[in-house]
Structure formats: structure tokens, C-alpha cells
C-alpha positions as CSV (number, residue, x, y, z in Angstrom):
1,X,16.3,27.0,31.3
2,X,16.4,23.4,29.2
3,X,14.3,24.4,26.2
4,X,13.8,28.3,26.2
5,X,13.6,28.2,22.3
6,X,16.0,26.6,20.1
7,X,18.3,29.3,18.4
8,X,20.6,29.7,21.5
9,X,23.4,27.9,22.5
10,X,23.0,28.0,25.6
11,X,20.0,29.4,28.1
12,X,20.9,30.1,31.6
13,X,18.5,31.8,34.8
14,X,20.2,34.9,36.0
15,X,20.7,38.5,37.4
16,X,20.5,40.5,34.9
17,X,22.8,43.7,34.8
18,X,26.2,44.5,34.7
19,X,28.4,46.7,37.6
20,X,30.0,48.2,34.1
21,X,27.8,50.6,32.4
22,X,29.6,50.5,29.1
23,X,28.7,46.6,29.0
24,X,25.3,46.4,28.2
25,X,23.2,48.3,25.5
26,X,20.2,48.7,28.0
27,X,21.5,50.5,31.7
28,X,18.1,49.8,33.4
29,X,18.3,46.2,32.7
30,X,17.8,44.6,36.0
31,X,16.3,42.0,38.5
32,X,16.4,38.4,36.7
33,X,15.9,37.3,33.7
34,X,17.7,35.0,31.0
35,X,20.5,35.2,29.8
36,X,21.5,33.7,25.9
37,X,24.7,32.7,23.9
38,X,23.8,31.9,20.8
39,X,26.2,30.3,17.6
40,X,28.2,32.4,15.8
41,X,26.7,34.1,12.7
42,X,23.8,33.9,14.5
43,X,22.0,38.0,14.4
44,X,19.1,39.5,16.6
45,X,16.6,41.7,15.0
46,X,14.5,43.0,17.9
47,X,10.7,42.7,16.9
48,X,10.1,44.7,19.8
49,X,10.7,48.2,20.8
50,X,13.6,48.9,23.5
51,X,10.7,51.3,25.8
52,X,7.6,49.4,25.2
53,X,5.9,48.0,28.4
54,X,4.4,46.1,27.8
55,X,5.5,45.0,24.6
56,X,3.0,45.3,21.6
57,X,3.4,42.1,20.5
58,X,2.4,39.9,24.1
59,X,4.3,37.1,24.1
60,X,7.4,38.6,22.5
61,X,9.7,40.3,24.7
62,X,12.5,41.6,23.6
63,X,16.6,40.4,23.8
64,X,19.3,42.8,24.8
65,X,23.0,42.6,24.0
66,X,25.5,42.9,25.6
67,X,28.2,45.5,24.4
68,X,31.3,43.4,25.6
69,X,29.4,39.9,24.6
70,X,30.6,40.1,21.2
71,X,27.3,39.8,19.3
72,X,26.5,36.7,21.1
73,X,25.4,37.3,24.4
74,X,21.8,38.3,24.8
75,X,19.3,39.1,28.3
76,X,16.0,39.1,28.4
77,X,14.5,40.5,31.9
78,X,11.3,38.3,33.3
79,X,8.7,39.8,35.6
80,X,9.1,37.3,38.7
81,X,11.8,36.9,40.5
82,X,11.8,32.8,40.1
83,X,12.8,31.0,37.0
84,X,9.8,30.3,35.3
85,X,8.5,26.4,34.8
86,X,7.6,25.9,31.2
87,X,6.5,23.5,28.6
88,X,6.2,22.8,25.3
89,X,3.3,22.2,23.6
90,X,4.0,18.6,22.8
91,X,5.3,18.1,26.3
92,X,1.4,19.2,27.3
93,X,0.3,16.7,24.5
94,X,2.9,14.1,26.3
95,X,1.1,15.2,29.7
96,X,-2.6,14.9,28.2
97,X,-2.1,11.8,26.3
98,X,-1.0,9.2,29.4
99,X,-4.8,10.3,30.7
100,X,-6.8,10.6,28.0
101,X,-9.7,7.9,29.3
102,X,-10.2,10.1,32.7
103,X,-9.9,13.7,31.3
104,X,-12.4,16.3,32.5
105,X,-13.8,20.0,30.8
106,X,-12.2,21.0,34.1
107,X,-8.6,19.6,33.9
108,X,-5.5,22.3,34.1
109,X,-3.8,21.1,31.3
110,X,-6.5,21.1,28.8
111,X,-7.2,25.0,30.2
112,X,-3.5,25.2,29.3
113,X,-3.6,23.8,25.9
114,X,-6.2,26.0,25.0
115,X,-4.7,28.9,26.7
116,X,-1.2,28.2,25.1
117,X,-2.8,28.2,21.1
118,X,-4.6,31.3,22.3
119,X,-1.4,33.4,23.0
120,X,0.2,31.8,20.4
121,X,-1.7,33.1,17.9
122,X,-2.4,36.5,19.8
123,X,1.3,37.2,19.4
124,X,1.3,35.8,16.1
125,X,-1.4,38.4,14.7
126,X,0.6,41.6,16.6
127,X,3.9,40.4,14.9
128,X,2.0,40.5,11.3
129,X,0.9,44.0,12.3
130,X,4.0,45.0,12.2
131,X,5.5,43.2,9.3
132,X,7.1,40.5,11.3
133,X,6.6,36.8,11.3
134,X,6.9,33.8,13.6
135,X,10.5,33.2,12.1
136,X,12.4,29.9,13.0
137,X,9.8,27.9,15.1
138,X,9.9,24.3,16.4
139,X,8.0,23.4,19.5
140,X,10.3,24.6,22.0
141,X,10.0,28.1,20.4
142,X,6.8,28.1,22.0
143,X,6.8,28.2,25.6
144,X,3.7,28.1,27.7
145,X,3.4,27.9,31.3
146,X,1.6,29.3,34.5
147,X,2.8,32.6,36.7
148,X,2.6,33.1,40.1
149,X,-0.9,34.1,40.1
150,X,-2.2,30.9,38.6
151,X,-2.4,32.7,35.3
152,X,-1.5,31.3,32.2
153,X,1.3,32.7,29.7
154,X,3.0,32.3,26.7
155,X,6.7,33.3,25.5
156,X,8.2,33.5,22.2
157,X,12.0,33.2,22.8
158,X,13.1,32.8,19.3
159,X,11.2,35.2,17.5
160,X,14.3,38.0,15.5
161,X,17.2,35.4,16.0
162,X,18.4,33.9,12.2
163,X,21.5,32.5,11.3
164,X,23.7,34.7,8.6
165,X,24.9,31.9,6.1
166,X,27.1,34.9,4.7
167,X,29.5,34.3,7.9
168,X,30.6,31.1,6.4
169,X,30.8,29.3,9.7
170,X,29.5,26.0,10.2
171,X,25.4,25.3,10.1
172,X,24.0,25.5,13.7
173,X,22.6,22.5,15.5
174,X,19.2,23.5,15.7
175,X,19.0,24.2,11.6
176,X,20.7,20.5,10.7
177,X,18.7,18.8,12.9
178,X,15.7,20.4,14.0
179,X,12.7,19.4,16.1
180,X,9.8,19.4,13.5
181,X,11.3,19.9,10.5
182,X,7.8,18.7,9.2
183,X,6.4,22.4,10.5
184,X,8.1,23.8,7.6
185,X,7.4,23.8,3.8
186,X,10.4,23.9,2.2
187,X,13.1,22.3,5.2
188,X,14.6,24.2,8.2
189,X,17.6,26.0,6.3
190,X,15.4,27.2,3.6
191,X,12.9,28.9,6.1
192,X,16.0,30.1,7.8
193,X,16.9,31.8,5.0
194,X,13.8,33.3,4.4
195,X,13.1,34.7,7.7
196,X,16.7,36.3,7.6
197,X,15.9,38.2,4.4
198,X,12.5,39.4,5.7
199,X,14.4,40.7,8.7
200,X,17.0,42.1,7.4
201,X,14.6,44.3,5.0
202,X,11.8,45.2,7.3
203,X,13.0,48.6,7.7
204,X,13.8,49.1,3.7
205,X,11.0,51.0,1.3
206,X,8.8,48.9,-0.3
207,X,6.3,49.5,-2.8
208,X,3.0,49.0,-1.0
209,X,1.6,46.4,-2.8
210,X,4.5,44.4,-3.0
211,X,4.8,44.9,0.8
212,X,1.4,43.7,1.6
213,X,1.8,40.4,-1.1
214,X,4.7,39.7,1.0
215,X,2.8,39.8,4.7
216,X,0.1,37.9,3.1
217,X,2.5,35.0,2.1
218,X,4.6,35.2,5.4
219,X,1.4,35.5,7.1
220,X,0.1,32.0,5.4
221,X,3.1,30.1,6.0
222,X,2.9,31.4,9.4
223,X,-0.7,30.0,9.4
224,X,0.1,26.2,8.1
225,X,3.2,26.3,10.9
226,X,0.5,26.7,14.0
227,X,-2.4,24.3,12.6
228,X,0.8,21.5,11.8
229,X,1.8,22.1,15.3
230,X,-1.3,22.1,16.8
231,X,-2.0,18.9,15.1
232,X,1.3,17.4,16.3
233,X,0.0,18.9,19.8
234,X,-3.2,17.0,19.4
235,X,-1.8,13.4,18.1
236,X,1.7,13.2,18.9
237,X,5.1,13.7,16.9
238,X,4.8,10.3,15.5
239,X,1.4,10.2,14.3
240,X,2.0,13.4,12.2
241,X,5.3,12.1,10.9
242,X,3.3,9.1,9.6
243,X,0.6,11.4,8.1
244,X,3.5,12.8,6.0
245,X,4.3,10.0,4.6
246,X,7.7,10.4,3.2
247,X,6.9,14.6,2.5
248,X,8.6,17.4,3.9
249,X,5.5,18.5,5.5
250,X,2.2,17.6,6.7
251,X,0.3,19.1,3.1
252,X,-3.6,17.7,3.8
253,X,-5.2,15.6,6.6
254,X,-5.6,12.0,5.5
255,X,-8.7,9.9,5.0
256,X,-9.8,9.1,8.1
257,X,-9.2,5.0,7.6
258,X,-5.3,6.1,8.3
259,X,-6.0,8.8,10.5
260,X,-9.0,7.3,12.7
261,X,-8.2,9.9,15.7
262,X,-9.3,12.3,13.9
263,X,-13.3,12.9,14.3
264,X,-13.6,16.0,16.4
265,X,-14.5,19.2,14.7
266,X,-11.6,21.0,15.3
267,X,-9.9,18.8,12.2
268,X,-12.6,19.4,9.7
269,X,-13.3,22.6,10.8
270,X,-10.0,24.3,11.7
271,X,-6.9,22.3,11.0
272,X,-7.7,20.8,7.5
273,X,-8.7,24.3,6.0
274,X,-5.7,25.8,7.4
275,X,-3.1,23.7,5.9
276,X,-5.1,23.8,2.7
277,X,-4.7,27.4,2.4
278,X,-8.7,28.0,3.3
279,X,-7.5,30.3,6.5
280,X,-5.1,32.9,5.6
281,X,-5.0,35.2,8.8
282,X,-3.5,34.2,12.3
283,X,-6.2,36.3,13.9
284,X,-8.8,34.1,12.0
285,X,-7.1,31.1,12.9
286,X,-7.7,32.3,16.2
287,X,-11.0,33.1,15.9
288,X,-12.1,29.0,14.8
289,X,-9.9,27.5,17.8
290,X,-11.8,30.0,19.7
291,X,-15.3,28.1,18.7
292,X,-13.3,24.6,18.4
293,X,-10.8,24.7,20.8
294,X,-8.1,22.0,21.2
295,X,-9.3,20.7,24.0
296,X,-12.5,19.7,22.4
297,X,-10.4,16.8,20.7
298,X,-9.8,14.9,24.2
299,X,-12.9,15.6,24.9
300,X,-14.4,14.3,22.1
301,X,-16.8,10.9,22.5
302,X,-17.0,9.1,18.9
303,X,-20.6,8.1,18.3
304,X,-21.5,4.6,19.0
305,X,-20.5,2.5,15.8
306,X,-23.0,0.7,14.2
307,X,-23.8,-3.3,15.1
308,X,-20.5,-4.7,13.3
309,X,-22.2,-8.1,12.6
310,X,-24.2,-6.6,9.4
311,X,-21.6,-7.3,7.4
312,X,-21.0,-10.5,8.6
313,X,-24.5,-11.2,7.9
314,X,-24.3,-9.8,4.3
315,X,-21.3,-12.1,3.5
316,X,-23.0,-15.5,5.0
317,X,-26.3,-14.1,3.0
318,X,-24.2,-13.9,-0.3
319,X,-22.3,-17.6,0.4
320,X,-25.5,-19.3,0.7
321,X,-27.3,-17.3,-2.3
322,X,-24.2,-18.3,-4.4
323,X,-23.8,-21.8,-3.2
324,X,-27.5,-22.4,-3.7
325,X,-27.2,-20.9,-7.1
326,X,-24.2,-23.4,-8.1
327,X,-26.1,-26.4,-6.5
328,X,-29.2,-26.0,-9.1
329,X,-26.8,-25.3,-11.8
330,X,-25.5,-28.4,-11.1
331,X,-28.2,-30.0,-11.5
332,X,-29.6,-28.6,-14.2
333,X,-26.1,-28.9,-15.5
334,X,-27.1,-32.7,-17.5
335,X,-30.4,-31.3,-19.0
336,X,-28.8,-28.6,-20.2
337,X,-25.2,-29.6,-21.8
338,X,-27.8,-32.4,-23.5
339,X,-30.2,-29.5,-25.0
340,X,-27.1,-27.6,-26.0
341,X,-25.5,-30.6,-27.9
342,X,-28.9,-31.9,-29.7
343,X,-29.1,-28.1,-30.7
344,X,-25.7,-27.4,-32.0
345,X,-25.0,-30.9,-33.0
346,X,-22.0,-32.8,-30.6
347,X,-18.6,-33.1,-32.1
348,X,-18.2,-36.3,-33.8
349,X,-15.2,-38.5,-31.8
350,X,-11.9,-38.9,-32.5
351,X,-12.1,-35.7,-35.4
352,X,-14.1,-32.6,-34.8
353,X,-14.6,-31.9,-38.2
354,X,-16.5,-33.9,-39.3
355,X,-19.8,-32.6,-40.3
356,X,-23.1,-33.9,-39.0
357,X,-24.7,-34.1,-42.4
358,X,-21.2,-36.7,-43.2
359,X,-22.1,-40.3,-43.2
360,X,-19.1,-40.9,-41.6
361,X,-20.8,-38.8,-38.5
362,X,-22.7,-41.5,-37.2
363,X,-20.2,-44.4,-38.2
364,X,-17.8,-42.4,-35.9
365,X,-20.2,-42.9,-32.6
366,X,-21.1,-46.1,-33.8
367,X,-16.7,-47.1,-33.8
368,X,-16.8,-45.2,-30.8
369,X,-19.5,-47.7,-28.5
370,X,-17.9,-50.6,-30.1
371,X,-14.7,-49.6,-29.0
372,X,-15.9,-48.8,-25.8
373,X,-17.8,-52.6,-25.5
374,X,-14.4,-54.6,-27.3
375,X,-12.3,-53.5,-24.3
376,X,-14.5,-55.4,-22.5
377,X,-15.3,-59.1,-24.4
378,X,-12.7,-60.3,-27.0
379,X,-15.6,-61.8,-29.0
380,X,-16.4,-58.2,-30.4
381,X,-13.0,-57.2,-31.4
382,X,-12.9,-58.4,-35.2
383,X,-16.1,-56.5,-36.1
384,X,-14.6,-53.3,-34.1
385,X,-11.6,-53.8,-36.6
386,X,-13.3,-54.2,-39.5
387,X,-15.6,-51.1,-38.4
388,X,-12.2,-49.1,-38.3
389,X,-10.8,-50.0,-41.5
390,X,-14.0,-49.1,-43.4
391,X,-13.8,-45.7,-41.2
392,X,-10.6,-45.4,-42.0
393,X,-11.2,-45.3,-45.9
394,X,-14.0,-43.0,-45.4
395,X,-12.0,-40.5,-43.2
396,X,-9.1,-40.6,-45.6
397,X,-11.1,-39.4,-48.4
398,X,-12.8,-36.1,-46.7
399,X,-10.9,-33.1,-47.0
400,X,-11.8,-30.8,-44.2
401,X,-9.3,-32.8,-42.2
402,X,-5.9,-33.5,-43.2
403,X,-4.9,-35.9,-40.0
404,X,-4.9,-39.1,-39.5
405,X,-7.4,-39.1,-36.3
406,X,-7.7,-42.5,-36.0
407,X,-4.0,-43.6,-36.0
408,X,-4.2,-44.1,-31.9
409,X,-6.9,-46.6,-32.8
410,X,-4.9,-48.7,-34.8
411,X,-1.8,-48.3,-33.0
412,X,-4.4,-49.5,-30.1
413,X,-5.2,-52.3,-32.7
414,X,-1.4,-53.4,-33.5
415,X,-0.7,-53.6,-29.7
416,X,-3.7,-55.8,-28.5
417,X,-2.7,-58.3,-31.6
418,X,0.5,-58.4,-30.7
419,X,-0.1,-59.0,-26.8
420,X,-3.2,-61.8,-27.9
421,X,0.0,-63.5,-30.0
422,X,2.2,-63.4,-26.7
423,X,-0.3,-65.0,-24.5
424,X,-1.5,-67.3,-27.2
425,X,2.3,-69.0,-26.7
426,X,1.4,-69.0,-23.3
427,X,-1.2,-70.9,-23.8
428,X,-0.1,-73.4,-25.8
429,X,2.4,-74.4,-23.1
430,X,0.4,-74.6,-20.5
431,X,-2.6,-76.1,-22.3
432,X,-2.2,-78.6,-25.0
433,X,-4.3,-79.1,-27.4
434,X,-4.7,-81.5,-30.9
435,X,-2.2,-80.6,-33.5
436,X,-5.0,-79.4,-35.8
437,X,-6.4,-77.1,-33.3
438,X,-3.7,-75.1,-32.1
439,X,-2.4,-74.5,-35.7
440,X,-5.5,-73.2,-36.5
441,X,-5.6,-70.9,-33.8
442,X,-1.4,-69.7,-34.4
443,X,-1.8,-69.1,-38.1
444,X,-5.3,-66.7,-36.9
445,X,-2.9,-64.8,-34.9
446,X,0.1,-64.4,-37.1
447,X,-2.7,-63.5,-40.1
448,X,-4.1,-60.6,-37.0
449,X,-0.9,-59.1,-36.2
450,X,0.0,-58.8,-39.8
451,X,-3.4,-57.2,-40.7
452,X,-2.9,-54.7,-37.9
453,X,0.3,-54.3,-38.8
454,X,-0.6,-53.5,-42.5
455,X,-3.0,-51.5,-41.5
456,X,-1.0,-48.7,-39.7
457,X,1.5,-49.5,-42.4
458,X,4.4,-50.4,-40.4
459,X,6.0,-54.2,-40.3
460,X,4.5,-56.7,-37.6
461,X,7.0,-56.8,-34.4
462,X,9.2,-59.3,-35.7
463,X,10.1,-61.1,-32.5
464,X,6.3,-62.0,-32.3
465,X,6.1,-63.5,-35.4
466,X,9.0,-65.3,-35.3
467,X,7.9,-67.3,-32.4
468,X,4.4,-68.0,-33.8
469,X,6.4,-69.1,-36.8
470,X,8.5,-71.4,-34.9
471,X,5.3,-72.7,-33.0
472,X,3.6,-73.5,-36.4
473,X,6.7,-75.2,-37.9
474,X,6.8,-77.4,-34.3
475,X,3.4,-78.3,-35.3
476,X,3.7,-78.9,-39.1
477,X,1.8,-76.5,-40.3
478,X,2.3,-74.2,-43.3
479,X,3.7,-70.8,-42.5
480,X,1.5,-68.0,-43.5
481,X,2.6,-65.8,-46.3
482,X,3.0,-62.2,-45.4
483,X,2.2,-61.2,-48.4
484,X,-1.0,-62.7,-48.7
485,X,-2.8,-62.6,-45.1
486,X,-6.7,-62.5,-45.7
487,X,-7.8,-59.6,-44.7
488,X,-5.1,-57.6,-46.2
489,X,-6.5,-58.6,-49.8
490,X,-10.4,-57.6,-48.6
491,X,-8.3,-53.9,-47.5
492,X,-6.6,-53.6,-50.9
């Protein structure tokens, strides 16, 4: 008997009876049946009536103890003589799921799934007629299977057994590690505790309206418990455990990009009102798996998807537009910066500020294309030096800028003076020339390098001069005073 609910210890197939009288609470208990152990603390509170037959709540039949068993031994008598083959409903899900592509309207399990919620919630309604709820349910406390006959059935074999905390023995098995803990709200010990009290009070005056806020509560707890496992019966274990997403309990369906199996009715119609709190009643639950049964979700086609390449075509349709849109911006790119600049006037080079209404505006692109074209032909570089200089004096004296903008230019200046003086030596070793001349030419590059020197008011690089020097003295010429070089008087 592997799975005949969860709150026993131990299920076993047996004659039922005793040859001692005084042994068992029920005398006419006989034929076969099952019979339970259960953990100790564990209490029975029969939801069924010792003489009903059949029981009022189908489904639901009803444990008896036995006198000498100690509170722990329980029988229940079965109508056939053979142990009865049962499943779960995730072991039908298990079943149905392997042959999903080839399943039928006409296939046994499917009539069983359907079947199976059927009863289940049959029994559940006649147990909320009389004040009782499902209790401690996992799958296995749901067993559905097929009698002799071929008809279908469904057994409740956990319904009145809770666990008494009070006894201060350890937590049973199937409380610390349950199934589906995901069926519950609030965690397997809390509904545990729950269904205890509302057994152990049943019996107890009540006001009436507190009573019937009570059933309604049970009753819709009782509801999210069936459409969770349902769901679980539909998808799988797994899937709903991923659903959950780190919650206790499956709360709401997800959006159907994480939940794609999910496109029959039955979850928009059935399953996602219930666990929202839209269906309140087991018999009305029963009612909407009546119209969408749980079959209907194997059977279920999806409609054909629309052609996938649309989107493909939208993004290759955007690429183009946008790269066809860049291309004439970049060529209109030219026309346009130009238009832009004649409008808002371009920045002057080398200083920024400079207005455009400033003389020294245009002398400033003017010492820009002859530095530019000196680079290029030596010739050109003493008019780009005096150009500086004069800029130089104009740039000092405006007062929107306090930097010295063209200092790189004259450092620029210093440098190419003293490189010309390096490779003038050069020269003059390589290539002789009349005394006359090549003095001539020495004392013009001493007199440079000290007016580029003077100019960014620093001293000439000494190691330069002193060779020119020595090269004019070699030649008996008249070393140039550096206090008196040409240009520097025209500066000052």
C-alpha cells in the first residue's frame, strides 16, 4: 500500500478483524481492508459517521482504532477483496506527459485525470457541508484509481489525521519534509496546526456567524490547495516550483513568456481565478473543470504562430533606413559644418576667445596658414616669426584671455632654431665654403636662436651657442653680442 496518504507510518493490505472482541472499536469490521500505524502524537478525528453506507462524504471513508493499538493502529475496510492499484495525480501527470504528442479524447488516463479532479472535489464540497476541510493534503493524499468494474474512484486517506504538537514528541516525516509544501500558504506545520484546531473544535458551539466566516476561509484555502495541485497535475512538480519562484506557494499564474504551456482555457478560466481568490466554493470549482476539464490541456493545439520572419524584416527595414539616413548626413555633413561656422563665426586658432570683430581675429588664421606653409619651405619661416611676434604683442594686450596661447608656437620656434644651428655645423664640415660666407651664415644662426630664445624669454641652449661661437672664432669672425642681436632691439 506504497502511498495510501502521507500521515501514516506505515500502510499495509490486510484482513481486517480481530478473533478478540475487546480489540477493536468496530465488531463488524471485516473482509480486507487497510490497515495504518501512524507517529505518535498523531490523533484521528473521524469525518465520517461509524453506520453511514455509504459514507456522506464519497471519497472519505472512515478509520477505525483498534482498542489494544494504543492510539496508533487504525483499519479501514475496502469493498473488494484485492488490494486496490492506485495513483497519484502527479504519477497520472508522469503517465500523460511521456505521450503527450499521440494523446487522444479517448485515452484512459485522460478519462482518469478528469475523473480523479471530479471526486476530488465531490468529496471536498460534502466535507465543507459538514464543517470539515481537506486537512493535511500532498499528492499522495489523493488517490485515484479504477475498480473492478472499470469504474473510476477516488480515496481520501488522510482526511481527520493531525499531528498534536502538545505531545512534545518529535515532528513527523511527512510535516518536515513534505511532498508539495508549495500546496500550502503558510508551510506544512502551520496548516498542520490549523487543521488540528479546526478538528478539535468542530463539535464546540459557535456563534453562527463566526462559524460560517470560518467554513468560508477553510473552504478557500481548500480551493487554492486543488487548483495548485491541479496545476502541478497539468505541468509537472518542477514547472510549478519554478512558477514560485523562491515563494512558499504558487500565489498567481505567471506571464505567459515564463510559462508558455500555458494557453488552454482551463488556466485563464479556472486555475488563475482560483488561486486569486475569484472561486471561493469547491462545488464551484467543480462546476468550471466540469466545462474546462483537465484533459482539455493535453488536448490543447496552440494556434499556428504568425510568419516569424516579420520581425526580421522590420529590423533589416530599420538598418537600411538608418544607414541611408547616416550616409546623406555625411554628406551633407561639409555643407553644413561650413554654413554653421560662417553663421556663428569659427573659433579663431590657437585662443577661442578671441572675438571676431578683434583685429587680431584674422591675423590669427592668417599665423595659422603661414605656419601651416613654413613647415614645408624654410624660405617662409622668418616672415612666420615675425607674424608671431607682432601676434604675440597684440594677444598680450586683450583681456578676455589671460594665457599665453601661443607659447607652443614659440617653443616650436626655439626648437627649429636650435636644430637649423645643429645642422648648420654639419654643414660646414661637410661643405666648405669661403671664410666670408660661412661667417655670414653662423652669426645669422646664433642672432635666430637668441631671438627665439628672447622671445619665449628663456636663455638660448647654451651647448648650441657655444659651438657656433667656437665655429665663428675658427673663422675670425666677431662673436655676436647677446645683448644686442637684431631683432631683439626691433621686439623691444
Amino acid at each position: 500500500m506504497k502511498g495510501w496518504g502521507v500521515t501514516g507510518w506505515s500502510d499495509e493490505w490486510t484482513t481486517l478483524g480481530s478473533d478478540n472482541p475487546a480489540d477493536d472499536d468496530s465488531p463488524q469490521l471485516s473482509g480486507y481492508g487497510v490497515k495504518r500505524t501512524v507517529d505518535p502524537g498523531v490523533t484521528y478525528y473521524p469525518a465520517v459517521a461509524a453506520d453511514d453506507a455509504p459514507p456522506s462524504a464519497p471519497g472519505v471513508l472512515r478509520w477505525h482504532a483498534r482498542r489494544l493499538g494504543k492510539g496508533r493502529i487504525f483499519e479501514m475496510e475496502w469493498q473488494e477483496d484485492v488490494e486496490p492499484s492506485t495513483r497519484s495525480l502527479l504519477d497520472v501527470q508522469t503517465a500523460l506527459a511521456s505521450r503527450r504528442v499521440s494523446l487522444t479524447a479517448e485515452d484512459a488516463d485522460l478519462a482518469l485525470l478528469d475523473a480523479a479532479v471530479d471526486g476530488l472535489l465531490t468529496a471536498a464540497s460534502a466535507l465543507h457541508a459538514k464543517g470539515v476541510s481537506l486537512g493535511f493534503f500532498q499528492p499522495d493524499s489523493c488517490r485515484c484509481g479504477r475498480l473492478r468494474d472499470g469504474s473510476p474512484f477516488v480515496v481520501l486517506p488522510d482526511v481527520g489525521f493531525a499531528w498534536d504538537k502538545q505531545s512534545g514528541l518529535m515532528l513527523p516525516q511527512w510535516i518536515a519534509k513534505p511532498q508539495l509544501d508549495l500546496l500550502f500558504d503558510d508551510g506544512a506545520e502551520r496548516r498542520n496546526e490549523t487543521y488540528l484546531a479546526d478538528l478539535s473544535r468542530q463539535n464546540q458551539p459557535r456563534d453562527i456567524r463566526q462559524r460560517a466566516e470560518e467554513d468560508a476561509g477553510r473552504e478557500l484555502a481548500d480551493v487554492r490547495i486543488v487548483a495548485r495541485l491541479v496545476a502541478a497535475a497539468l505541468v509537472g512538480a518542477d514547472e510549478v516550483r519554478r512558477w514560485c519562484a523562491g515563494k512558499k506557494s504558487l500565489v498567481k499564474l505567471p506571464a505567459r513568456d515564463a510559462a508558455p504551456d500555458t494557453q488552454a482555457d482551463i488556466w485563464d478560466k479556472v486555475i488563475a481565478p482560483a488561486l486569486e481568490g475569484q472561486i471561493r466554493t469547491c462545488e464551484e470549482l467543480r462546476t468550471k473543470f466540469a466545462v474546462y476539464r483537465p484533459s482539455s490541456h493535453y488536448l490543447h493545439v496552440p494556434p499556428t504562430p504568425p510568419w516569424s520572419g516579420w520581425p526580421v524584416v522590420r529590423r533589416v527595414a530599420i538598418g537600411t533606413a538608418a544607414m541611408c539616413l547616416l550616409g546623406v548626413l555625411w554628406l551633407c555633413s561639409g555643407p553644413i559644418i561650413r554654413q554653421i561656422k560662417a553663421w556663428i563665426g569659427e573659433p579663431a586658432p590657437f585662443c577661442r576667445t578671441v572675438a571676431k570683430t578683434d583685429p587680431l581675429y584674422a591675423k590669427l588664421f592668417e599665423l595659422k596658414r603661414a605656419h601651416d606653409a613654413a613647415r614645408g619651405d624654410v624660405s617662409l619661416r622668418p616672415a612666420f616669426w615675425t607674424l608671431l611676434q607682432d601676434c604675440r604683442k597684440d594677444h598680450a594686450a586683450l583681456e578676455a584671455c589671460g594665457r599665453d596661447c601661443l607659447a607652443g608656437l614659440v617653443d616650436e620656434w626655439v626648437q627649429q632654431a636650435e636644430e637649423e644651428g645643429r645642422a648648420l655645423r654639419e654643414r660646414l664640415r661637410s661643405r666648405p665654403r669661403p671664410a666670408p660666407d660661412e661667417v655670414g651664415e653662423i652669426t645669422a644662426a646664433i642672432t635666430a636662436i637668441r631671438v627665439a630664445a628672447a622671445e619665449a624669454k628663456r636663455p638660448p641652449s647654451s651647448s648650441v651657442v657655444t659651438v657656433l661661437d667656437r665655429e665663428l672664432k675658427l673663422r675670425g669672425g666677431r662673436p655676436a653680442e647677446a645683448s644686442d642681436p637684431p631683432s631683439r632691439s626691433r621686439n623691444e
